[in-house]
C-alpha positions in Angstrom: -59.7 -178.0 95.4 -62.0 -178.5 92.7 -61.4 -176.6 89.2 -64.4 -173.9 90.1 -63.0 -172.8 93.3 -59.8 -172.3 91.5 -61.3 -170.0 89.3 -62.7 -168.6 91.5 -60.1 -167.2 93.0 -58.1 -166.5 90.2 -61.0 -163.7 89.3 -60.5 -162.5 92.4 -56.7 -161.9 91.9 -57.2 -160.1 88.8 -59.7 -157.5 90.1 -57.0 -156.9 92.7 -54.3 -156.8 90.4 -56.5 -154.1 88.4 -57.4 -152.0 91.8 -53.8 -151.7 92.3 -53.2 -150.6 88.9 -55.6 -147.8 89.0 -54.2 -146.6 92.3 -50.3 -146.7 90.8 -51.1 -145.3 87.5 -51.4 -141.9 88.5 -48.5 -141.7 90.9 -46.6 -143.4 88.0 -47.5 -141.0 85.3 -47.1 -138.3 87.8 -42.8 -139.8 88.5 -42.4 -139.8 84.7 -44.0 -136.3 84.6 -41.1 -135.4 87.3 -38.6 -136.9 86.1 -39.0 -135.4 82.7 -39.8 -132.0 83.6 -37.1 -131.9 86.9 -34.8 -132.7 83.9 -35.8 -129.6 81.4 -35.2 -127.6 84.0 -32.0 -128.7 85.0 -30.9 -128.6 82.0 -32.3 -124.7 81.6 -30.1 -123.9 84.9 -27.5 -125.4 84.0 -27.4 -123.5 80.7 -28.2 -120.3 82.1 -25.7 -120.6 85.1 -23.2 -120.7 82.3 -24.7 -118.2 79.9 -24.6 -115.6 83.5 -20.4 -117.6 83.8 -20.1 -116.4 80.1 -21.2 -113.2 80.3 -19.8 -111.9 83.4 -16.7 -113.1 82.3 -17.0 -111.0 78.7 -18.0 -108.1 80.2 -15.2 -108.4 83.2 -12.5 -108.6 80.5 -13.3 -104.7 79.5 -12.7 -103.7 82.9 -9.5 -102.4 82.1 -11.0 -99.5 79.7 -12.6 -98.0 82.9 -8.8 -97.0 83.5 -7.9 -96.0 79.6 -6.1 -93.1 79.5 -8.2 -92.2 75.9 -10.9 -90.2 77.2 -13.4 -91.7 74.4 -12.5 -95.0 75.5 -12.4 -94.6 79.4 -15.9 -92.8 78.7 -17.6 -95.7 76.9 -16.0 -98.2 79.2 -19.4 -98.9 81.2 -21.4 -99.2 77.7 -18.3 -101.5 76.2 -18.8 -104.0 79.2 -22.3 -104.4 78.9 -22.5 -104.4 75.5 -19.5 -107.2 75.7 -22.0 -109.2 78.7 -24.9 -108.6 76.2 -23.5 -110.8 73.5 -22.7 -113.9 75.3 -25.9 -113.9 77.8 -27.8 -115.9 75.5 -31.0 -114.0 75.5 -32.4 -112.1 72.5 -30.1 -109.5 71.8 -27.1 -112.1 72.1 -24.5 -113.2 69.7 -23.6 -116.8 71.5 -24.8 -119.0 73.6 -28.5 -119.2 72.5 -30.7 -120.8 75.7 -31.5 -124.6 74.9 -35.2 -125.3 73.7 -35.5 -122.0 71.9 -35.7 -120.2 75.3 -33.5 -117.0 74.1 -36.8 -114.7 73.8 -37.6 -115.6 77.5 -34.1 -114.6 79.4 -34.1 -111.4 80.5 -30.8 -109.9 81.8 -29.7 -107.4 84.5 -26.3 -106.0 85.4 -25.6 -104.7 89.1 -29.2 -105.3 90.4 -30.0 -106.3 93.5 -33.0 -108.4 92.3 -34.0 -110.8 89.9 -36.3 -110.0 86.9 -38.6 -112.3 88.4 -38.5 -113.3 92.8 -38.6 -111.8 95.8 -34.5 -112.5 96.3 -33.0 -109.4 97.5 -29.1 -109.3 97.0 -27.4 -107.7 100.1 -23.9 -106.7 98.7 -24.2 -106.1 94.8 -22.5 -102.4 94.1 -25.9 -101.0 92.2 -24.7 -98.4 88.9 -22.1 -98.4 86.5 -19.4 -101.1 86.9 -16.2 -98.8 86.9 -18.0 -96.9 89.4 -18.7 -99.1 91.8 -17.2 -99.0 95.2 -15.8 -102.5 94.7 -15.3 -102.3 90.9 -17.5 -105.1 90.3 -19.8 -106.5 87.4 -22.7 -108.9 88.6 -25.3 -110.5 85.8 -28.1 -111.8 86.8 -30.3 -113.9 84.2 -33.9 -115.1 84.8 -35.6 -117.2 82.4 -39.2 -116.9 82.7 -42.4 -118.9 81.9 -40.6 -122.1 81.1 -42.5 -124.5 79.5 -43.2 -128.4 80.6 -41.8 -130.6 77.8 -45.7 -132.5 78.8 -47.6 -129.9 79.6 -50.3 -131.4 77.6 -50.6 -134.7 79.5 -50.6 -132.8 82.4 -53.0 -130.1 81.5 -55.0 -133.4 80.7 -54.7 -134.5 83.6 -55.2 -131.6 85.5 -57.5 -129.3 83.6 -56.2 -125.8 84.3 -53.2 -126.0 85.8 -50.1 -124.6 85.7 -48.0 -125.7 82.8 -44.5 -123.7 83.1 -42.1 -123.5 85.8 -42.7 -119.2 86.2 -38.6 -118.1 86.6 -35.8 -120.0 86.8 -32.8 -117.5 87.9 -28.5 -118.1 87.8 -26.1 -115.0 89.0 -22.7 -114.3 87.9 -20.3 -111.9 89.3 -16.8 -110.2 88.6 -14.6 -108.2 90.7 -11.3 -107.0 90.4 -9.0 -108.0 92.8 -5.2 -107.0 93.9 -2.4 -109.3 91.8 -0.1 -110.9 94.3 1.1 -113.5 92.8 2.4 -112.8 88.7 4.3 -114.2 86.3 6.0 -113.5 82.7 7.2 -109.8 84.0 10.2 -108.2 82.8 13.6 -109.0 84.6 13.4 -106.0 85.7 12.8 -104.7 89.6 12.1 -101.1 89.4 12.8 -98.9 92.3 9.9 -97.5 94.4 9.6 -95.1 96.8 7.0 -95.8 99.3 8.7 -96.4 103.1 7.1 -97.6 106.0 8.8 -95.9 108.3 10.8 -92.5 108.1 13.5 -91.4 111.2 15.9 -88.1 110.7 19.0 -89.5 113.4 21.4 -86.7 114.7 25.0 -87.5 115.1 27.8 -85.6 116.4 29.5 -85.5 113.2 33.0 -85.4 115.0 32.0 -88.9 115.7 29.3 -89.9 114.2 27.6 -91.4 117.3 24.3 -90.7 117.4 22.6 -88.1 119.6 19.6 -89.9 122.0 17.4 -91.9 119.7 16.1 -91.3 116.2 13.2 -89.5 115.8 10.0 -91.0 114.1 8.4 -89.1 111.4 4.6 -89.3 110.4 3.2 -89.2 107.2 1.6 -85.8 106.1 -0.1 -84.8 102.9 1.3 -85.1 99.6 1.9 -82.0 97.2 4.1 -81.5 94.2 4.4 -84.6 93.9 6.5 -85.9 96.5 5.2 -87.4 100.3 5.9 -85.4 103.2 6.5 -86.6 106.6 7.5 -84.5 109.6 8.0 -84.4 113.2 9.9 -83.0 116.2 11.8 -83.8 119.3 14.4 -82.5 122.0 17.9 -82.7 120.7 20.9 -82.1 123.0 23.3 -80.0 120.9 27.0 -79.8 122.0 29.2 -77.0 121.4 31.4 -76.6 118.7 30.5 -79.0 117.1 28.5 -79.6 113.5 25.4 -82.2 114.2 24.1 -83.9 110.6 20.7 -84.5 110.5 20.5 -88.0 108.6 17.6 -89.4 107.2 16.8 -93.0 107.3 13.6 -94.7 105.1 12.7 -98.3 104.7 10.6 -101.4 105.8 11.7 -100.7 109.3 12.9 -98.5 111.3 16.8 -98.5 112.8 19.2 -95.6 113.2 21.7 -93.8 110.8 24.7 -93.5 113.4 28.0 -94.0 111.5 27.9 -97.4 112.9 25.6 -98.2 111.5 26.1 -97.5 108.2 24.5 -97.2 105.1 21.2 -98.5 107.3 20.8 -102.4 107.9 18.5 -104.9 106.5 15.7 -103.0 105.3 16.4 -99.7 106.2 18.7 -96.9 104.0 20.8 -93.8 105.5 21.2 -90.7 103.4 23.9 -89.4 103.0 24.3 -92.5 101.8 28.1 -92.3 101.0 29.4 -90.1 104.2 28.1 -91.9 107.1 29.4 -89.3 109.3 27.5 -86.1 108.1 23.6 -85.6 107.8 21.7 -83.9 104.5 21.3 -80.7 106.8 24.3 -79.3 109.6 23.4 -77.8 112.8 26.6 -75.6 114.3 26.4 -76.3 118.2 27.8 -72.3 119.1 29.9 -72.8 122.3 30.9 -69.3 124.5 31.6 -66.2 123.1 35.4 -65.9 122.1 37.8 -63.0 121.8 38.0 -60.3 119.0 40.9 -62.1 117.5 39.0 -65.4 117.5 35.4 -65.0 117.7 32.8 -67.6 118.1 30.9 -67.6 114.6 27.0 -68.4 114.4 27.0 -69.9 110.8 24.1 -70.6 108.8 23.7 -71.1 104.8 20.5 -69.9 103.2 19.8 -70.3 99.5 17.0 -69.3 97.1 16.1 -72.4 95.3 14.9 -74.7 98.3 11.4 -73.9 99.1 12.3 -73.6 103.3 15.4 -71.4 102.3 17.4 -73.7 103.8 20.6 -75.3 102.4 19.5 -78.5 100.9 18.0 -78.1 97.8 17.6 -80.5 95.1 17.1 -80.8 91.0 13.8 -80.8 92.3 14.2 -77.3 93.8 16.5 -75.6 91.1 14.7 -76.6 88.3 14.7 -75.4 85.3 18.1 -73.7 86.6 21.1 -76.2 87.0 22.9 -74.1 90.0 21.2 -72.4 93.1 22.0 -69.6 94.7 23.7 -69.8 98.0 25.0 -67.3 100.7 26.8 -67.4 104.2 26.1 -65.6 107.7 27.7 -66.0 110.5 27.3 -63.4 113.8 30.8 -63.4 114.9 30.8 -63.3 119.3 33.3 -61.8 121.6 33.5 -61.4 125.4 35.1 -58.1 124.6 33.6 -55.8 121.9 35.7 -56.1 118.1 37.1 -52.9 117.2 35.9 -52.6 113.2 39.3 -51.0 112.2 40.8 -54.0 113.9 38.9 -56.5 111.2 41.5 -56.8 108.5 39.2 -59.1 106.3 36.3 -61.8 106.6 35.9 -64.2 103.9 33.7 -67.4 103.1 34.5 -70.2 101.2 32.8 -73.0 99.6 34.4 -76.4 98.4 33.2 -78.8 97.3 30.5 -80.4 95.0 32.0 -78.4 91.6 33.0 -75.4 93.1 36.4 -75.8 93.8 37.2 -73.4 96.7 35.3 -71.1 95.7 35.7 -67.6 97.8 33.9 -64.3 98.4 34.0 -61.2 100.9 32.0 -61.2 103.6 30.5 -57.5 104.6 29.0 -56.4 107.7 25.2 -56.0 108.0 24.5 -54.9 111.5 24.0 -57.8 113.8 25.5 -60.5 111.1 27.9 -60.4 108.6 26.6 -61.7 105.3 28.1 -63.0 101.4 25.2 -62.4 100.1 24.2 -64.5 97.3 27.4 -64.7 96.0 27.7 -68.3 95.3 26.2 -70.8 92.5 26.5 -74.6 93.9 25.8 -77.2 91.2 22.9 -79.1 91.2 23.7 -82.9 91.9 27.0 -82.1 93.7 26.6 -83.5 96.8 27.8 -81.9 100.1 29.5 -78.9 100.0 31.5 -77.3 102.9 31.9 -73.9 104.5 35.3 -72.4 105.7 35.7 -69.0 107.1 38.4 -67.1 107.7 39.0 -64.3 110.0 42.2 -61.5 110.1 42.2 -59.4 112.9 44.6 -56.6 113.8 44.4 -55.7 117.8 45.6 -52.4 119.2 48.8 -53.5 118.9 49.5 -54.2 116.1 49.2 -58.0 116.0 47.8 -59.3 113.1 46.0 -63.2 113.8 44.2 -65.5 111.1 41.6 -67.7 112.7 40.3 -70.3 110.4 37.0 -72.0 110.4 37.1 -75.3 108.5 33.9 -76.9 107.9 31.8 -74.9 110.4 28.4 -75.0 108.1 27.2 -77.0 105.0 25.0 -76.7 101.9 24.1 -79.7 100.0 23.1 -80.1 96.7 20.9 -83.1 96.5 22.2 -86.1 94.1 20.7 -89.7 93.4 23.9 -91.6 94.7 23.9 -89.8 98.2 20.6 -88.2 99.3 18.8 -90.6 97.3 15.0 -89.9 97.2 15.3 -87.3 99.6 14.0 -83.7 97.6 13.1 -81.5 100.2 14.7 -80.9 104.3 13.6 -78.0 106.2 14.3 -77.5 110.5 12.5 -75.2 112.5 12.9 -74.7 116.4 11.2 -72.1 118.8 14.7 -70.5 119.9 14.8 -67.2 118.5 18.5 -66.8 118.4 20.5 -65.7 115.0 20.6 -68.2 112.7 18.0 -70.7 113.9 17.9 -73.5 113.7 20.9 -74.0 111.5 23.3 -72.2 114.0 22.4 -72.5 117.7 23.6 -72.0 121.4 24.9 -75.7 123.2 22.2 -77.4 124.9 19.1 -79.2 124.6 16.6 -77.8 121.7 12.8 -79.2 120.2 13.7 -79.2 117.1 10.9 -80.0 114.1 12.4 -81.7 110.8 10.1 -81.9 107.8 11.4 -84.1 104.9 9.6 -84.4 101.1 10.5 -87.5 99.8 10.0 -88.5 95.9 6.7 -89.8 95.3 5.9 -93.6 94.8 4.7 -94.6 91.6 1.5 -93.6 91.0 -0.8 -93.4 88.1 -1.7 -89.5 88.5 0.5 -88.5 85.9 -0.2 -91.5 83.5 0.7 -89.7 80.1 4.1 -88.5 81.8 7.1 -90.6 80.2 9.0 -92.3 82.3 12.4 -93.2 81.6 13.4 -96.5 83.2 16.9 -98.4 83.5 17.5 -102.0 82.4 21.5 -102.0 82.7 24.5 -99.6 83.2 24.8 -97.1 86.1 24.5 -97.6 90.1 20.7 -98.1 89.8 20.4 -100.6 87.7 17.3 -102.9 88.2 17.7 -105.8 86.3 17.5 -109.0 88.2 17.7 -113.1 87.8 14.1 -114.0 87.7 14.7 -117.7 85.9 18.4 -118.3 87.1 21.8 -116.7 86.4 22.8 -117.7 82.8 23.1 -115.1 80.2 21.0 -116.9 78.4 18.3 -117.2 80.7 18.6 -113.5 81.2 18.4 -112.8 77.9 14.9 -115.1 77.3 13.5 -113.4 80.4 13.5 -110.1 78.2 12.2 -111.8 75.2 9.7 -114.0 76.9 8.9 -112.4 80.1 10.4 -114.7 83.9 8.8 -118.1 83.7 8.8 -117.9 87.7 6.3 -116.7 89.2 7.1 -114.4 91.9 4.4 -113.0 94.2 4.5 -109.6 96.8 7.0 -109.2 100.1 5.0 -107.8 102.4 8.2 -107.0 105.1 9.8 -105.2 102.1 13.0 -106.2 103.2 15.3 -109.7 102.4 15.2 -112.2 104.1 11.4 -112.2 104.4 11.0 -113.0 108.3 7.9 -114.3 107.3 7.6 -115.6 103.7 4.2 -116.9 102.8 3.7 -120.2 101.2 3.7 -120.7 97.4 6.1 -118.3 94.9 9.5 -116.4 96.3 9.4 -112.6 97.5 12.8 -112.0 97.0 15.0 -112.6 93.5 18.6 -112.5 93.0 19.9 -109.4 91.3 21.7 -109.0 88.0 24.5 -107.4 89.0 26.2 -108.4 85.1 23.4 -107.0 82.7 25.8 -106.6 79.7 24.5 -103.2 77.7 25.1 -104.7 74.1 22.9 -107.9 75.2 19.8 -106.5 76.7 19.3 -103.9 73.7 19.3 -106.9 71.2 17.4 -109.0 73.6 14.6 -106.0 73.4 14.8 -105.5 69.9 13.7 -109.3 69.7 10.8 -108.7 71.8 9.9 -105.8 70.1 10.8 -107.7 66.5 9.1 -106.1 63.5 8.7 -102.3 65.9 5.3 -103.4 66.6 2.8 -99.9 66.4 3.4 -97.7 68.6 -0.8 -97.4 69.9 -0.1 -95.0 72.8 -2.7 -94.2 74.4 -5.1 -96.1 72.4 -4.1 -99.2 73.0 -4.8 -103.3 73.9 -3.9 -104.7 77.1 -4.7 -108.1 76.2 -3.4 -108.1 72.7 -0.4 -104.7 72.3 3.1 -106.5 72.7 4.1 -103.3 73.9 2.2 -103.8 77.4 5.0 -105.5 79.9 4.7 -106.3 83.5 7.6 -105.1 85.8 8.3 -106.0 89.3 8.9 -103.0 91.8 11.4 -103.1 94.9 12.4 -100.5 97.7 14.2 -97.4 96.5 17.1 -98.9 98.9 17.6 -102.1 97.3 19.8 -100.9 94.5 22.1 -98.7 95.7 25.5 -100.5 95.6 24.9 -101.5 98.7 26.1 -105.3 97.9 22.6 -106.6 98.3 21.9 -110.2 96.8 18.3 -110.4 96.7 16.1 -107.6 96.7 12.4 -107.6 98.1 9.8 -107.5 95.5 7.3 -105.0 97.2 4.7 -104.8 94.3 4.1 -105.2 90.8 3.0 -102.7 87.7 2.6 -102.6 84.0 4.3 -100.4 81.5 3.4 -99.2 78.2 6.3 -98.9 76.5 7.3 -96.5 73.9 11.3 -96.5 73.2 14.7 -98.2 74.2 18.1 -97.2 73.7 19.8 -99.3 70.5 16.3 -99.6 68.6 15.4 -98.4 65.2 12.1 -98.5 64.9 11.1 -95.3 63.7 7.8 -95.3 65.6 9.2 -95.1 68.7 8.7 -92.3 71.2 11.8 -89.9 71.7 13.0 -90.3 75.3 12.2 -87.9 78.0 15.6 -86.7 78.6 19.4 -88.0 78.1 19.0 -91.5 77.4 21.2 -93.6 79.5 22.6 -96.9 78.4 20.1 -100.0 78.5 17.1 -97.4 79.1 13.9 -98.0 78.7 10.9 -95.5 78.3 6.7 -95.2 78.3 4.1 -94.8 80.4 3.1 -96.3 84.2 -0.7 -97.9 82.9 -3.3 -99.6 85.2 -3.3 -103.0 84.3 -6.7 -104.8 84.4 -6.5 -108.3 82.5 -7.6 -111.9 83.3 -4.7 -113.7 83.9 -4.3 -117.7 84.3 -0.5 -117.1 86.2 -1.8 -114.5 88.7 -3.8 -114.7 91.7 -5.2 -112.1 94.5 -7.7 -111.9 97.2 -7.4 -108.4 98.4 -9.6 -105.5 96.7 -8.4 -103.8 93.6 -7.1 -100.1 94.1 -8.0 -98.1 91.6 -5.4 -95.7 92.3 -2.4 -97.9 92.6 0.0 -99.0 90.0 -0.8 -102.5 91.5 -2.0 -104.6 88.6 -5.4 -106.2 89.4 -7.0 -109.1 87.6 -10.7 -110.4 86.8 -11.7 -113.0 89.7 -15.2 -114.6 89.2 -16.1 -114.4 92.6 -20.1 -116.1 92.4 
């Protein structure tokens, strides 16, 4: 080839070279311009995704004022978390976290919308209004940078003459909500006794026996009022004659009967009375047939003045402020043949037991019944307390007979150890016959039994002071949460339990169905030495730490503890191992027995050895050890904790 040709075609490479230049310039600029730009706003979401993390999370951690019981500060609760959100948002009324690239001016911030300040994205299921009144107690943020400049918007407006040069909203969301603690850790060894059953049964038992009579019947759930939870129902009941039926009351996780043989209940279930496993809180007298004038049949019912149904249970509860109630006796006494009056040499009533040792009193004819009248005061807390009569009788000739009655009726005087949470028992029944439905005729009867039980913890008395016991006594509610030294006992108090625990949702040991991760039952302390657990609490409390109540920190007052709760059941002396942890809560407390801080609170009645006192407090904290997915009752002593859920 000769040397023109070559150059020749070499110019013709070179225009090529420069036709494909011009073609790829463009698209090249155009990939740098993307690259660069794709990048600034990256980096723009990325820092306002965490500005939206930042804030949501600031404002969440106030959540807990919305339950303050300081009026001013559960009233500027709403105002304190966005005022918190405000200040780490990053836009211009911010304190930290300052967009990149001098983009502050341009955020613009929203709390519980449904929209963006900028789009035509509709949230569906953001709670709109003030956070601690939201249905689902949540706080969303949503952040929208607008008019976001290109780090080349001149080459491009170059370029392109006239077009756009910022990206027109960039948008990031953040949301709290509180949700239910199941899982917690660094609680008090300590699980406090609630009252809150699943199921409630009143078993009657013959108590010559104490076989149960047919099967027990279920009670449903009512209203509360007063502050205990009612439950009721009714059913046939085949009453023999002569013969006292107990109405026993059984309450727990499950339901079982309360038949002597059964005992004190079973695996998660508790009888009351829980001592006398052959007599019920409440006596029905089965009346057989009428007798003779020398020995009558007697009808005997109690009535007293303290117990709201007039029946004979009563409790503390019932008598208060008074320490003894009332009580008095009837009894229609039947004959096949009439009784002469001059014939009656004298009727008397006794009462023994529960304090009143054999305590006596005329009775005196009223008509159709003979009556003591109010003639006897029966302790409060004394338990059971049994009814004797005893009849003389002269007959025309002559013959004088005694016919005793021995335990023919009952009135019990309601006590922790025995009826347990039981405060209130009332029967009613449509016979009409003297002394319904406490005394009546052999055979089968619908009888209705309505029973108040203490109410579960609650916070709807949150400045009441509650008085709570470590050690000493048959309740005591200290258990093994990190093992069974003395010494890890003691740290357990000082520190808080290590172990994490989370909730038993049987509410009975074993769980038949314990869930993966953290136990649901822990050992009990059955050894919690009284000298021990004071000094332990004086450590924790080293230095009597201000006493804030009601104004105070959750995150930062060392007075705030967590406590474990268990069924009412579990710590009876019943020789349980392991009791079911059926819920957390968080105290506020104010005093213990042994301290001398002089800022402490004085206790809310006789202070018992190893006692504790304060105030029930809705506990609303992020918390690295805990964990929940259920919502957050607000009503519940449950503790709940700040999840960021988006």
């Amino acid at each position: 080839m000769s040397l023109q040709r070559i150059r020749d075609a070499a110019h013709r490479e070179e225009g090529g070279v420069l036709v494909l230049w011009a073609i790829l310039t463009p698209g090249m600029i155009f990939l740098f311009l993307l690259v660069v730009d794709v990048g600034n706003w990256y980096v723009h979401k990325r820092h306002l995704q965490m500005q939206a993390d930042a804030a949501a999370l600031a404002g969440g951690a106030h959540f807990g004022d919305c339950f303050s019981p300081d009026a001013a500060i559960a009233g500027g609760a709403n105002l304190a978390i966005r005022n918190a959100a405000t200040a780490y948002a990053g836009n211009g009324a911010s304190t930290y976290n300052f967009q990149v690239g001098g983009g502050s001016s341009r955020v613009t911030t929203l709390f519980n919308s449904k929209t963006f300040a900028r789009g035509t994205y509709v949230d569906p299921d953001v709670d709109v209004g003030d956070p601690c009144q939201t249905k689902n107690l949540m706080f969303d943020v949503k952040q929208t940078e607008a008019d976001v400049p290109y780090v080349l918007a001149g080459l491009v407006n170059a370029l392109v003459p006239g077009a756009s040069t910022v990206v027109p909203a960039i948008n990031a969301r953040a949301r709290v909500q509180l949700k239910k603690a199941t899982i917690l850790q660094g609680s008090l060894p300590l699980a406090v006794p609630d009252v809150d059953p699943k199921y409630v049964t009143a078993t009657f038992v013959n108590e010559a026996t104490g076989a149960a009579i047919g099967f027990p019947m279920p009670l449903t759930k009512g209203v509360a009022a007063g502050g205990l939870n009612y439950w009721s129902g009714s059913a046939p009941v085949a009453v023999p004659a002569e013969t006292n039926v107990g109405v026993r009351i059984g309450l727990g996780g499950q339901s079982a009967t309360c038949a002597a043989a059964n005992g004190t209940g079973g695996t998660g279930f508790v009888c009351y009375d829980y001592e006398n496993l052959g007599i019920g809180l409440a006596s029905i007298r089965g009346v057989g047939a009428a007798g003779t004038p020398e020995k009558p049949t007697p009808r005997v019912w109690v009535t007293t003045t303290c117990a709201p149904s007039g029946g004979p249970f009563f409790s503390p509860e019932n008598a208060a402020p008074a320490t003894t109630c009332s009580a008095s006796v009837q009894a229609a006494m039947e004959s096949a043949t009439p009784i002469v009056v001059s014939g009656i040499q004298s009727f008397e009533a006794e009462l023994n037991g529960g304090g009143l040792n054999k305590v006596s009193a005329p009775m005196t004819n009223a008509g159709a019944y003979w009556t003591s009248g109010y003639a006897f005061n029966v302790p409060a807390e004394g338990g059971p307390v049994s009814v004797k009569l005893t009849w003389k009788y002269k007959d025309a000739k002559g013959k004088a007979t005694t016919s005793v009655y021995d335990q023919v009726q009952r009135v019990y005087a309601g006590v922790e150890e025995s009826s347990g949470p039981v405060k209130e028992l009332a029967l009613t029944t449509s016979t009409g016959t003297s002394g319904a439905p406490y005394a009546l005729d052999a055979g089968t009867h619908t009888i209705g039994v309505t029973v108040g039980i203490e109410g579960s913890l609650n916070l709807s008395e949150i400045t009441k002071t509650v008085m709570l016991r470590l050690t000493g006594g048959s309740r005591t509610s200290a258990v093994r949460c990190d093992g069974s030294g003395a010494n890890e006992f003691r740290d357990a108090i000082v520190y808080g339990c290590k172990t994490p625990y989370q909730i038993n949702k049987a509410g009975y040991c074993p769980d038949p169905a314990p869930p993966a991760g953290p136990a649901t039952c822990v050992d009990v302390e059955p050894g919690g030495d009284v000298g021990p657990t004071q000094q332990a609490l004086n450590d924790r409390f080293a230095g009597c730490p201000p006493n804030n109540w009601p104004t105070y920190d959750v995150a930062s007052d060392p007075r705030v503890v967590k406590l474990m709760l268990t069924d009412f059941s579990a710590l009876g002396g019943s020789g349980l191992s392991q009791v079911p942890i059926t819920n957390f809560a968080a105290f506020y407390v104010t005093g213990w027995t042994g301290s001398k801080c002089a800022n402490n609170a004085p206790p809310p009645q006789v202070v018992k050895k190893g006692g504790i006192w304060g105030h029930f407090i809705k506990y609303i904290a992020p918390d690295p050890f805990s964990d929940g997915t259920e919502g957050c009752d607000p009503t519940a002593v449950t503790p709940c904790i700040v999840a960021l859920v988006k």
